[in-house]
Structure formats: C-alpha cells, structure tokens
The first five atom37 places (N, CA, C, CB, O) and aatype in JSON, in Angstrom:
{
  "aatype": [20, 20, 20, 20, 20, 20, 20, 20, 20, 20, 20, 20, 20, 20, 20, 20, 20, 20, 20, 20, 20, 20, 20, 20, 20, 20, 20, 20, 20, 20, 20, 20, 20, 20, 20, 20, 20, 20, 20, 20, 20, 20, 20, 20, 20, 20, 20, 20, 20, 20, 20, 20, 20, 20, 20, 20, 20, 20, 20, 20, 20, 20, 20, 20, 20, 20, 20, 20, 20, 20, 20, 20, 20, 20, 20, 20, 20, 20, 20, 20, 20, 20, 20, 20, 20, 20, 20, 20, 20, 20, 20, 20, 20, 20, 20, 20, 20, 20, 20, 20, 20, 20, 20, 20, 20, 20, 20, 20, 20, 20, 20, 20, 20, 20, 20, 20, 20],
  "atom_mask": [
    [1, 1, 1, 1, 1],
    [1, 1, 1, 1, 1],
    [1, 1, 1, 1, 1],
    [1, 1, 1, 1, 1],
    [1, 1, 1, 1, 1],
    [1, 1, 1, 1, 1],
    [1, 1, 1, 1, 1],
    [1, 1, 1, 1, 1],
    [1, 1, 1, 1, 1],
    [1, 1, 1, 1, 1],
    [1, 1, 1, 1, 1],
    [1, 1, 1, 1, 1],
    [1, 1, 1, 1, 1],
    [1, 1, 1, 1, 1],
    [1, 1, 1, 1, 1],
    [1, 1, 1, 1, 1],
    [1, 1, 1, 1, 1],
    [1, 1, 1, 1, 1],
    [1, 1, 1, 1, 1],
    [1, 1, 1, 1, 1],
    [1, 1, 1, 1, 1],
    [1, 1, 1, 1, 1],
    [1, 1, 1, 1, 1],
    [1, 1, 1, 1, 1],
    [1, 1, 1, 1, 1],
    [1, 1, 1, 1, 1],
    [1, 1, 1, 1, 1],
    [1, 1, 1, 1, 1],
    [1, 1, 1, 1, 1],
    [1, 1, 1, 1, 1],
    [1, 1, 1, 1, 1],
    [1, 1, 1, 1, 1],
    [1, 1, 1, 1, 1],
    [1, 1, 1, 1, 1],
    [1, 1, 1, 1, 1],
    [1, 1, 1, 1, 1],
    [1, 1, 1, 1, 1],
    [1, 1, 1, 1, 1],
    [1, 1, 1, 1, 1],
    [1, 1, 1, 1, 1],
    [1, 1, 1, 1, 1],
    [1, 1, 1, 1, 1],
    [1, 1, 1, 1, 1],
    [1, 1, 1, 1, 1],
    [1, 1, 1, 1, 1],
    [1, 1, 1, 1, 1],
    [1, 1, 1, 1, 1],
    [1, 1, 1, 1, 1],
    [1, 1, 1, 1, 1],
    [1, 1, 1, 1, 1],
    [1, 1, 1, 1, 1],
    [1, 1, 1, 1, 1],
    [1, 1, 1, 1, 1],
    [1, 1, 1, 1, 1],
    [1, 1, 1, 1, 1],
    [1, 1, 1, 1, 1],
    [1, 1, 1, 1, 1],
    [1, 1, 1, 1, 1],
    [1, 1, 1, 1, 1],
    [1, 1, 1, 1, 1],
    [1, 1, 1, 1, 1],
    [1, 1, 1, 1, 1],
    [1, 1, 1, 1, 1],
    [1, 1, 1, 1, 1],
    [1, 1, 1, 1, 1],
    [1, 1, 1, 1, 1],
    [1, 1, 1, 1, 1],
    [1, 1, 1, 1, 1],
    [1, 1, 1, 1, 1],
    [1, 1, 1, 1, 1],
    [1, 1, 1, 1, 1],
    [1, 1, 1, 1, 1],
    [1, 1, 1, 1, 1],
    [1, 1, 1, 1, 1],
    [1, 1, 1, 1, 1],
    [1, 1, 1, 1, 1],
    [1, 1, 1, 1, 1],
    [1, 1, 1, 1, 1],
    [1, 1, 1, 1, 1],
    [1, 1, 1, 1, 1],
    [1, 1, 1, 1, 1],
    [1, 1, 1, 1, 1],
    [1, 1, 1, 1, 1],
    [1, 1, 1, 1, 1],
    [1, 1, 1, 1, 1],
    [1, 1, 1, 1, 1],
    [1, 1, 1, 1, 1],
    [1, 1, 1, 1, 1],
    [1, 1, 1, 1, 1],
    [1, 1, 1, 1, 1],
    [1, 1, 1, 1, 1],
    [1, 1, 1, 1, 1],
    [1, 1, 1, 1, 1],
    [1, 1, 1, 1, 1],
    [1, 1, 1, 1, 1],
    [1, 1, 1, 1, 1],
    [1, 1, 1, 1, 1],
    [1, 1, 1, 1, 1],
    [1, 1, 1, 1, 1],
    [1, 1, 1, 1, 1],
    [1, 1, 1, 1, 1],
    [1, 1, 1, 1, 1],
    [1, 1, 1, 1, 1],
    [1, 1, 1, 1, 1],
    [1, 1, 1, 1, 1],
    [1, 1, 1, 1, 1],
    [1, 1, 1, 1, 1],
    [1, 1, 1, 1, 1],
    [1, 1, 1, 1, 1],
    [1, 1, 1, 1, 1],
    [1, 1, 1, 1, 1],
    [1, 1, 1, 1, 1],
    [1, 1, 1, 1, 1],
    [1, 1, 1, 1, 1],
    [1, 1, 1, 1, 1],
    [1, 1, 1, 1, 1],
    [1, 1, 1, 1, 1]
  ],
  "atom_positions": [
    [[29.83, -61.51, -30.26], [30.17, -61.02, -28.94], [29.96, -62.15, -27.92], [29.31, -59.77, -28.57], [28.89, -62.77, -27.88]],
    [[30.84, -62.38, -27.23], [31.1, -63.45, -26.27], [29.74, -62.78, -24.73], [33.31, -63.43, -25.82], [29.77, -61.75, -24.06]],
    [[28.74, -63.97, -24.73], [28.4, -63.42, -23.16], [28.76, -63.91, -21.89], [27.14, -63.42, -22.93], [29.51, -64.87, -21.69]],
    [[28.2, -63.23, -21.06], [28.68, -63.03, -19.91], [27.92, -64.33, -18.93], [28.37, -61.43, -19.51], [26.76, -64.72, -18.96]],
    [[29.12, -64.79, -18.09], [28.78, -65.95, -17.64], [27.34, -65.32, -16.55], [30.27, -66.78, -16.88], [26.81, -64.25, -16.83]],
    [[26.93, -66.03, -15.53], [25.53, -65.51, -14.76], [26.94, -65.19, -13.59], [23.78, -66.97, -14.26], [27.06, -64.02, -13.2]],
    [[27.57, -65.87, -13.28], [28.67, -65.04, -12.04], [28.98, -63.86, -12.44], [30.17, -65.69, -11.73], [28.84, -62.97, -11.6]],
    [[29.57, -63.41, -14.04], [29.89, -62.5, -13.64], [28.34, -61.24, -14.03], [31.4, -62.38, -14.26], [28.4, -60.15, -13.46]],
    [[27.38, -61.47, -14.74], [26.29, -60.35, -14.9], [25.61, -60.11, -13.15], [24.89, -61.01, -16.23], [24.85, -59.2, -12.85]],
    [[26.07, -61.09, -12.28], [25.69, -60.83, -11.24], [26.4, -59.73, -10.28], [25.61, -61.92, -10.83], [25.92, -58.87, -9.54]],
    [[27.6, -60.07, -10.55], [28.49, -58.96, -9.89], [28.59, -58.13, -10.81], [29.84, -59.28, -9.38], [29.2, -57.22, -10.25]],
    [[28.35, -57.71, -12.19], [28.09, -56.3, -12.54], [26.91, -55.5, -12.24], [28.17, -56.21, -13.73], [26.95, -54.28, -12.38]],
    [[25.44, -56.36, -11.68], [24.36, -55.73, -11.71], [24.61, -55.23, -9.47], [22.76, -57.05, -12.53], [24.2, -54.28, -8.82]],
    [[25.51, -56.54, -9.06], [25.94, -55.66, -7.86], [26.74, -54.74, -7.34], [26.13, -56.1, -7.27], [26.54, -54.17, -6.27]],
    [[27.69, -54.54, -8.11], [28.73, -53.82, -8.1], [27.58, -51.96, -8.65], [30.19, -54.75, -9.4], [27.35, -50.98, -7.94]],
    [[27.23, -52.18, -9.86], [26.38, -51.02, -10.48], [25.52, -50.49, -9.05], [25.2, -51.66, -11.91], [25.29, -49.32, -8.77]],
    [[25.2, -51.49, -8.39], [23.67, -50.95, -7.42], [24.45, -50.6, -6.64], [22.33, -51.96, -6.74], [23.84, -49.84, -5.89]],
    [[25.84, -50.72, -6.22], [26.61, -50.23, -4.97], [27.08, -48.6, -5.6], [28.17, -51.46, -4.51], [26.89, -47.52, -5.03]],
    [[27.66, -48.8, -6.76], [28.56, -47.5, -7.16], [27.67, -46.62, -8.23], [30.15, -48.0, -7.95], [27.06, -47.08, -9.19]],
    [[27.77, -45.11, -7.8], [26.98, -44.28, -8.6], [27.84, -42.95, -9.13], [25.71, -43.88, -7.75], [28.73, -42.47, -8.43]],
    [[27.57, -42.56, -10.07], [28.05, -41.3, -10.72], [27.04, -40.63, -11.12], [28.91, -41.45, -11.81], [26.29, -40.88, -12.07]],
    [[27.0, -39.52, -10.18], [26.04, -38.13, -10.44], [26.52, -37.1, -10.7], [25.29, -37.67, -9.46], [27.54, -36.93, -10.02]],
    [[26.29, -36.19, -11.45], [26.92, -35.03, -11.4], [27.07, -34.04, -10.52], [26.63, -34.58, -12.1], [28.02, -33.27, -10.63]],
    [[25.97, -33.92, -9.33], [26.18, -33.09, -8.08], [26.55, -33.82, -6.96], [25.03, -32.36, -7.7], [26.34, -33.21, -5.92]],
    [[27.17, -35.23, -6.81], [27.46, -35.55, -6.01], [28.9, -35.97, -6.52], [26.56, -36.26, -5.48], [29.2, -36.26, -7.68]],
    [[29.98, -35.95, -5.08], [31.47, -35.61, -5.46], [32.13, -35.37, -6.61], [32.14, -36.41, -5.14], [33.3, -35.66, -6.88]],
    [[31.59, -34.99, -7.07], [32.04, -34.01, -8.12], [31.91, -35.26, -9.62], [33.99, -33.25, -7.64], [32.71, -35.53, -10.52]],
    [[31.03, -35.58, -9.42], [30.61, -36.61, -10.71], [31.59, -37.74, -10.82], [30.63, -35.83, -12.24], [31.64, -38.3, -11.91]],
    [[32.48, -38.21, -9.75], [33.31, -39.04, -9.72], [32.32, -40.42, -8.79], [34.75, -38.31, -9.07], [31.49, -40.41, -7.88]],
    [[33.0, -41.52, -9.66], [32.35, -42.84, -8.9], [32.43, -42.88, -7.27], [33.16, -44.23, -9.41], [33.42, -42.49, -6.65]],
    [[31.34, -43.36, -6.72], [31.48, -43.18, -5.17], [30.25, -44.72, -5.14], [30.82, -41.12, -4.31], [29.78, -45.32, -6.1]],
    [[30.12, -44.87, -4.16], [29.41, -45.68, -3.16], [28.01, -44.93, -3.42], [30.09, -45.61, -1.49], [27.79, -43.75, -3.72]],
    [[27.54, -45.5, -3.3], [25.91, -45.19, -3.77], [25.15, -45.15, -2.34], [25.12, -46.6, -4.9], [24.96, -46.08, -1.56]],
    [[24.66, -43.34, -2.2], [23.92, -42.81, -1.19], [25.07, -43.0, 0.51], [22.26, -43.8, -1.28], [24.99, -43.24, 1.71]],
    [[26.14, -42.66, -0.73], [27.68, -42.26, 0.72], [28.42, -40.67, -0.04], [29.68, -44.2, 0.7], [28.11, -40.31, -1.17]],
    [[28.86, -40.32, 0.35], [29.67, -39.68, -0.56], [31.51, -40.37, -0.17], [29.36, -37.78, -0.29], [32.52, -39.67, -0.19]],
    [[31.46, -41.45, 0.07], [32.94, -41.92, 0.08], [33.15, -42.4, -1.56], [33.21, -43.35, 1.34], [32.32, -42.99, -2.25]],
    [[34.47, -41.98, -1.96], [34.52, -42.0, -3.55], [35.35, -43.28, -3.51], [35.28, -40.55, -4.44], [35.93, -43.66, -2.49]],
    [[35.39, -44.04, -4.9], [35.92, -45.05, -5.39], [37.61, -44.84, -5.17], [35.38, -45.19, -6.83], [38.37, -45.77, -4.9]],
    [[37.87, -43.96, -5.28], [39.11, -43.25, -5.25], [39.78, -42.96, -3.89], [38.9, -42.03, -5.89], [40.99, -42.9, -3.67]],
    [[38.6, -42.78, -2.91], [39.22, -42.73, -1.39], [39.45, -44.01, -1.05], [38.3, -42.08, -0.23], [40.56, -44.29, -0.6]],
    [[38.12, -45.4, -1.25], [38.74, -46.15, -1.15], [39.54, -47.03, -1.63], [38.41, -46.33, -0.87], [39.85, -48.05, -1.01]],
    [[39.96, -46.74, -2.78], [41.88, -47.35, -3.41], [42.47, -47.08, -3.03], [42.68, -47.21, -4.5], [43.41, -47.88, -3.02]],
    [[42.79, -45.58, -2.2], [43.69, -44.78, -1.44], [44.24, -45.92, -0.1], [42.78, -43.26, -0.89], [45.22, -46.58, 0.24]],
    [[42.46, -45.5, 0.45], [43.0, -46.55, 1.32], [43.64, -47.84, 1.95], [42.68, -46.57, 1.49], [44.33, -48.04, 2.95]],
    [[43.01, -48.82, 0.71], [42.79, -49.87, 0.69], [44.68, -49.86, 0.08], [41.26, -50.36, -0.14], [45.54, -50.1, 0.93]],
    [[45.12, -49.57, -1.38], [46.24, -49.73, -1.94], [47.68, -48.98, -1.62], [45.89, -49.54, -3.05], [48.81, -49.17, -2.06]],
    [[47.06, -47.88, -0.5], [48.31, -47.0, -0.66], [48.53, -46.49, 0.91], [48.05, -45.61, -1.85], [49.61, -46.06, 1.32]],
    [[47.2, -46.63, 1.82], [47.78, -46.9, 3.29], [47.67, -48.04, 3.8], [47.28, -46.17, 4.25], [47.72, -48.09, 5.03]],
    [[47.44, -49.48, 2.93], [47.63, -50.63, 3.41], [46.22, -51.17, 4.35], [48.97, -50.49, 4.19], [46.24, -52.22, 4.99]],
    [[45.18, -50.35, 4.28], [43.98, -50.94, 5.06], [43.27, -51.57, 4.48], [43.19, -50.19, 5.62], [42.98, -51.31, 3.31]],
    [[42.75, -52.67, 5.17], [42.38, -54.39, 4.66], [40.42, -53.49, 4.24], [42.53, -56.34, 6.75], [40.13, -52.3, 4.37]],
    [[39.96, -54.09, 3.98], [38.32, -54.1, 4.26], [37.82, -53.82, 5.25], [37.7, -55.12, 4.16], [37.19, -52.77, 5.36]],
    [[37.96, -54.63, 6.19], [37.75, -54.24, 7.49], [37.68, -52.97, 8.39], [38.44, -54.77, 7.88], [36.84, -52.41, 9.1]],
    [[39.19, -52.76, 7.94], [39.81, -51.45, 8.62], [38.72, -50.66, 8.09], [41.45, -50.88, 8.18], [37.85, -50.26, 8.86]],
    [[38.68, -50.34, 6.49], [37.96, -49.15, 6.23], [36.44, -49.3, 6.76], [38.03, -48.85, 4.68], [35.85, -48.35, 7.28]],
    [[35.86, -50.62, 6.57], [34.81, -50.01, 7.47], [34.15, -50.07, 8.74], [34.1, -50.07, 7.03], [32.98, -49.75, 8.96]],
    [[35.22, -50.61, 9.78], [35.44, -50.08, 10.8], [35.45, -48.06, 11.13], [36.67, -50.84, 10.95], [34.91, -47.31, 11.93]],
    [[36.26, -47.95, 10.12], [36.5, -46.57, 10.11], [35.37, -45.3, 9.94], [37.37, -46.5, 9.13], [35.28, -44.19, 10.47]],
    [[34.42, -46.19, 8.73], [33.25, -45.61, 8.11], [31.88, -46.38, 8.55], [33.45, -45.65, 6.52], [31.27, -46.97, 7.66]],
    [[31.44, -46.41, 9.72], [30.23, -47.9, 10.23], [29.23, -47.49, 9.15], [29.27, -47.92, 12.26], [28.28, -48.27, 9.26]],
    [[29.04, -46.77, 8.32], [27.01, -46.53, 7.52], [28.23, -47.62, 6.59], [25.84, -44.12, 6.45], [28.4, -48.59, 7.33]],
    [[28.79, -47.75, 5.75], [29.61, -48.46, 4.59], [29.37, -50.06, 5.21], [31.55, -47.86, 4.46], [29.42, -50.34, 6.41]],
    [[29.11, -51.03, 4.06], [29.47, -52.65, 4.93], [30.28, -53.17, 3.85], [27.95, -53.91, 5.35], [30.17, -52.67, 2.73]],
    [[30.97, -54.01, 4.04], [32.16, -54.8, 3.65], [31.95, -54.89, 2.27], [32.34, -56.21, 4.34], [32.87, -54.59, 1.51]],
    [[30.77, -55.29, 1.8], [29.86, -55.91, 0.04], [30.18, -54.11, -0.22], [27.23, -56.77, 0.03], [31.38, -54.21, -0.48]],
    [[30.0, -53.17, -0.28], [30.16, -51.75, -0.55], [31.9, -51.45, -1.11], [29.73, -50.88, 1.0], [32.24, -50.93, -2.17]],
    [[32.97, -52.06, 0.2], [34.13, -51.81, -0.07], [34.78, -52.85, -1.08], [34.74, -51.68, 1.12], [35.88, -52.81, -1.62]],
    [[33.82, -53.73, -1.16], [34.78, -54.56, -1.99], [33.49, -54.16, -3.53], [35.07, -56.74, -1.23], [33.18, -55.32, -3.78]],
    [[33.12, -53.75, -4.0], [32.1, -53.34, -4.82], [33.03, -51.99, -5.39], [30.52, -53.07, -3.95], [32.95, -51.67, -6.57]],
    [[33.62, -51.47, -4.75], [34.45, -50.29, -4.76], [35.43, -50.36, -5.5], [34.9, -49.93, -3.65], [35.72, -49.66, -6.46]],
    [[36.29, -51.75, -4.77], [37.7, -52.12, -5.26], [36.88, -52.95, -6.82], [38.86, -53.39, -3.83], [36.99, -52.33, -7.88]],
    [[36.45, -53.7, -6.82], [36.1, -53.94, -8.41], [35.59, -53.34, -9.07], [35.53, -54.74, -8.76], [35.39, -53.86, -10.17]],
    [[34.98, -51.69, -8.84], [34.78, -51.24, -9.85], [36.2, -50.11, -10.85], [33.5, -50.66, -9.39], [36.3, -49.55, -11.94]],
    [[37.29, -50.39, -9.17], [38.49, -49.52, -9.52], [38.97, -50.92, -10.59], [39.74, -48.92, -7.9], [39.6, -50.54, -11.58]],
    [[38.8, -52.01, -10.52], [39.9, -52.39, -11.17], [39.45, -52.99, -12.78], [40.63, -53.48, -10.19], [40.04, -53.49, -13.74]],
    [[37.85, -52.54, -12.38], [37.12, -52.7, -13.74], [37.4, -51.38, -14.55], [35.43, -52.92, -13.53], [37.13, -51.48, -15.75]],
    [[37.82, -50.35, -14.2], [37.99, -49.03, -14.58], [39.45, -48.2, -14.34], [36.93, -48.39, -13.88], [39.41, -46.98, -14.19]],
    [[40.82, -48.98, -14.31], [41.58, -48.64, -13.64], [42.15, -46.94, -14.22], [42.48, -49.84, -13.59], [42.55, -46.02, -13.52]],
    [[42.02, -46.99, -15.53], [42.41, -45.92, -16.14], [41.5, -44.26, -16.13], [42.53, -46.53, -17.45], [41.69, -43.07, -16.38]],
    [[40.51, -45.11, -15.68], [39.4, -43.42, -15.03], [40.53, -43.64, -13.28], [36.35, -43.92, -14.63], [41.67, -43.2, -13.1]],
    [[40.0, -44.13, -12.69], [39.76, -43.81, -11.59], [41.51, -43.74, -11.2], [38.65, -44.84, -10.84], [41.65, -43.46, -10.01]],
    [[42.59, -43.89, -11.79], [44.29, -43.67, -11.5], [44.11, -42.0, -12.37], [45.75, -45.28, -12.54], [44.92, -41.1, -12.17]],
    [[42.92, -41.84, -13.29], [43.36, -40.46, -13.8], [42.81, -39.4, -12.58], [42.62, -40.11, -15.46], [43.37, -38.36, -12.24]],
    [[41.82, -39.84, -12.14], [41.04, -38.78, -10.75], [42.15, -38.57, -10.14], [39.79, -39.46, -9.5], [42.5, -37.39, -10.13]],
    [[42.93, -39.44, -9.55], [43.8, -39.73, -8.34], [45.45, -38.77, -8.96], [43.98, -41.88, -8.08], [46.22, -38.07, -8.3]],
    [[45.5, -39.1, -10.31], [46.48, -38.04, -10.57], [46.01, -37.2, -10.75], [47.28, -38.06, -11.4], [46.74, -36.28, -10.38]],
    [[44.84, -36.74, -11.24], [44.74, -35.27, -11.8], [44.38, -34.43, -9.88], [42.94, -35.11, -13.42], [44.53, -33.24, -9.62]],
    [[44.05, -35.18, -9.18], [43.2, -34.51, -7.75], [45.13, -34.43, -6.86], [41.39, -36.22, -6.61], [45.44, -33.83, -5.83]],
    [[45.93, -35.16, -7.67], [47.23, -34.77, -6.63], [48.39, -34.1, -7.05], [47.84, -35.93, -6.06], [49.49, -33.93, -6.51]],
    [[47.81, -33.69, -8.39], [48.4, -32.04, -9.29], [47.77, -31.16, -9.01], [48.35, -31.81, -10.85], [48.33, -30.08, -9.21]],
    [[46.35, -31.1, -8.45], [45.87, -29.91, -7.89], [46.25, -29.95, -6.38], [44.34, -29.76, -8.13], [46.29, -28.85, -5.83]],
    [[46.47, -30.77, -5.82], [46.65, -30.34, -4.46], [48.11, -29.73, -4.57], [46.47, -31.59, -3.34], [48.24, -28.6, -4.08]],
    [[49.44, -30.42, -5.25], [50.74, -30.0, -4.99], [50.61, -28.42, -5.82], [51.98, -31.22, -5.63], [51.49, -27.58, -5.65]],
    [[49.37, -28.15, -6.75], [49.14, -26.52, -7.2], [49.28, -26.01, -6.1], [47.76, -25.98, -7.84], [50.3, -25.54, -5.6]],
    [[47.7, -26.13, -5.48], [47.63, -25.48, -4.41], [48.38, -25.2, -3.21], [46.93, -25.78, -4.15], [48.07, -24.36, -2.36]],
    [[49.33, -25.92, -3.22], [50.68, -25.99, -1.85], [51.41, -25.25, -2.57], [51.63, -27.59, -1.3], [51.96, -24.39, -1.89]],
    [[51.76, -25.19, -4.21], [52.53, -24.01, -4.85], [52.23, -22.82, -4.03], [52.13, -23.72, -6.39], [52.89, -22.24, -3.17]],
    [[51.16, -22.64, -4.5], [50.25, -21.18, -4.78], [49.98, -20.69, -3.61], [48.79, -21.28, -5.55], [49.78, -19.47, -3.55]],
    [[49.89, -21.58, -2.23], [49.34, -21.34, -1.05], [50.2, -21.75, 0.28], [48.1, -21.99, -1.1], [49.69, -22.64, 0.96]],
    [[51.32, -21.26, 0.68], [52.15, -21.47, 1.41], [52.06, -21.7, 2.77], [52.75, -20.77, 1.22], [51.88, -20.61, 3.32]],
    [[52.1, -22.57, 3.53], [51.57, -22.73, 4.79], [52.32, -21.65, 5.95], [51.77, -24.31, 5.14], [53.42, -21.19, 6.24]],
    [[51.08, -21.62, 6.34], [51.3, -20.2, 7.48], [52.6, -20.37, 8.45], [49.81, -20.05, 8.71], [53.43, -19.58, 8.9]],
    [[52.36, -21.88, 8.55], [52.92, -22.27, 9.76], [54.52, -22.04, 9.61], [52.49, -23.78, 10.08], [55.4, -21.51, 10.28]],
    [[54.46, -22.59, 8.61], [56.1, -23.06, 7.49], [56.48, -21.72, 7.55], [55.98, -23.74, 5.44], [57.55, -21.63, 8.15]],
    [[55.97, -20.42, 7.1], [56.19, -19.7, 6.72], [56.98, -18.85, 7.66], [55.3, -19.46, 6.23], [57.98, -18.2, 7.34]],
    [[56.22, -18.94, 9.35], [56.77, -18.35, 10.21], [57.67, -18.5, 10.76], [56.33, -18.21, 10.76], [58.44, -17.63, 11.17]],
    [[57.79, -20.34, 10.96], [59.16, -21.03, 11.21], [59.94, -20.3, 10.82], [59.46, -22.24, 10.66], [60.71, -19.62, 11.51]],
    [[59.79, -20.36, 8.95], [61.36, -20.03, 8.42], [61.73, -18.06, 8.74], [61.39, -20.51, 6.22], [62.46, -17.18, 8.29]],
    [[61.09, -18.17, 9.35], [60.64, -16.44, 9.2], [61.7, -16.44, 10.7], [58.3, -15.75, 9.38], [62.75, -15.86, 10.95]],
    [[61.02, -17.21, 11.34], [62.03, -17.07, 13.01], [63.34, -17.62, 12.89], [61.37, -18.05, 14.47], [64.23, -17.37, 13.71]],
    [[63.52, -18.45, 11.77], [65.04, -18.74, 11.79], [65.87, -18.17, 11.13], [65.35, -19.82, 11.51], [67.06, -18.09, 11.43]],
    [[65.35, -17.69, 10.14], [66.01, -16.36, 9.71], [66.79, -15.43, 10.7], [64.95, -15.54, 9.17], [67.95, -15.15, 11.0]],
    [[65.11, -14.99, 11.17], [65.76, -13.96, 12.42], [66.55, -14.2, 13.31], [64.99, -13.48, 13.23], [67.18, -13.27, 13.81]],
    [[66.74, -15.57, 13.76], [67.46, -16.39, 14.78], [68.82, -16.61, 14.35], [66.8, -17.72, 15.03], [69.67, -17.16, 15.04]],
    [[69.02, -16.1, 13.04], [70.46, -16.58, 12.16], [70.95, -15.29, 12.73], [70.52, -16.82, 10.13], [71.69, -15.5, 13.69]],
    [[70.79, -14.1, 12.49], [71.19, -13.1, 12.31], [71.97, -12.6, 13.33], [70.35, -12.48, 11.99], [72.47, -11.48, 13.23]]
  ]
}
C-alpha cells in the first residue's frame, strides 16, 4: 500500500476535523462540524448557483473560508455519496410537489378557468 505524502495526511486530518457525520444531526449526512450547513448545501452552492467561497461565507458569518473549502474536498473526495444525497433529496422534493399541489397554483388555475367561461 502506497503512503500518504505529509501534504496530503494533513489535509485529511483537516478536512476530517472540519466535516462530521452524526446520526442526529442533518440527517446523518456530511456537514461542517458544529454547523448544521451540509456538504451538499455547499456544492449546491458553490457548483450549481455559481457562488465563489467568499460569497458563501459572507452569506453564513459563524462558517470561515478553511470550513468551505474543507467542504468542497470532502465532496470531491466522496463524489458518489454526496451526488447520491443531492439526487435522492431532489426525487423527494419533485414527490412532494407531486403529492402536494401548491395552493397558490391551484387557485390561479381555478380563476382562469372561471375567467374562461
């Protein structure tokens, strides 16, 4: 077994002290250690609304920069957990928009109906 250079056992023993998985905290999914912001919110952020480091923790002040980027390497040390959270958490939400029809939507189409007639 090949070891690990001291750069990188260093950023696994920092990355570990940043990110935690508990079972009563967000739902046993990787998060930021003593935050409940999940590994998963910030890939969201960071990969899919385009916000730098900064932004996010600007956004979040208890979080510091060594946290968000501790985050992003543990998503990309783990890409296949943490892309399965992110699909399996956005098949339950489009469930729940099945199953649970917005009020709002509902009345709209309800007045244009009536408005057709």
């Amino acid at each position: 077994m090949r070891e690990r250079s001291a750069y990188n056992q260093a950023m696994a023993i920092s990355t570990s002290d940043r990110i935690a998985k508990a079972p009563g905290v967000c739902g046993g999914k990787a998060c930021m250690a003593g935050h409940r912001i999940r590994v998963s919110d910030v890939v969201a952020w960071h990969e899919h609304q385009g916000m730098t480091p900064d932004e996010i923790v600007s956004h979040f002040p208890t979080i510091t920069l060594a946290d968000v980027h501790a985050a992003l390497a543990y998503y990309f040390d783990h890409l296949e957990e943490i892309q399965q959270e992110m699909q399996t958490e956005r098949a339950l939400s489009e469930e729940f928009r099945r199953n649970n029809p917005s009020l709002l939507e509902t009345k709209l189409r309800q007045e244009r109906l009536e408005g057709g007639l």
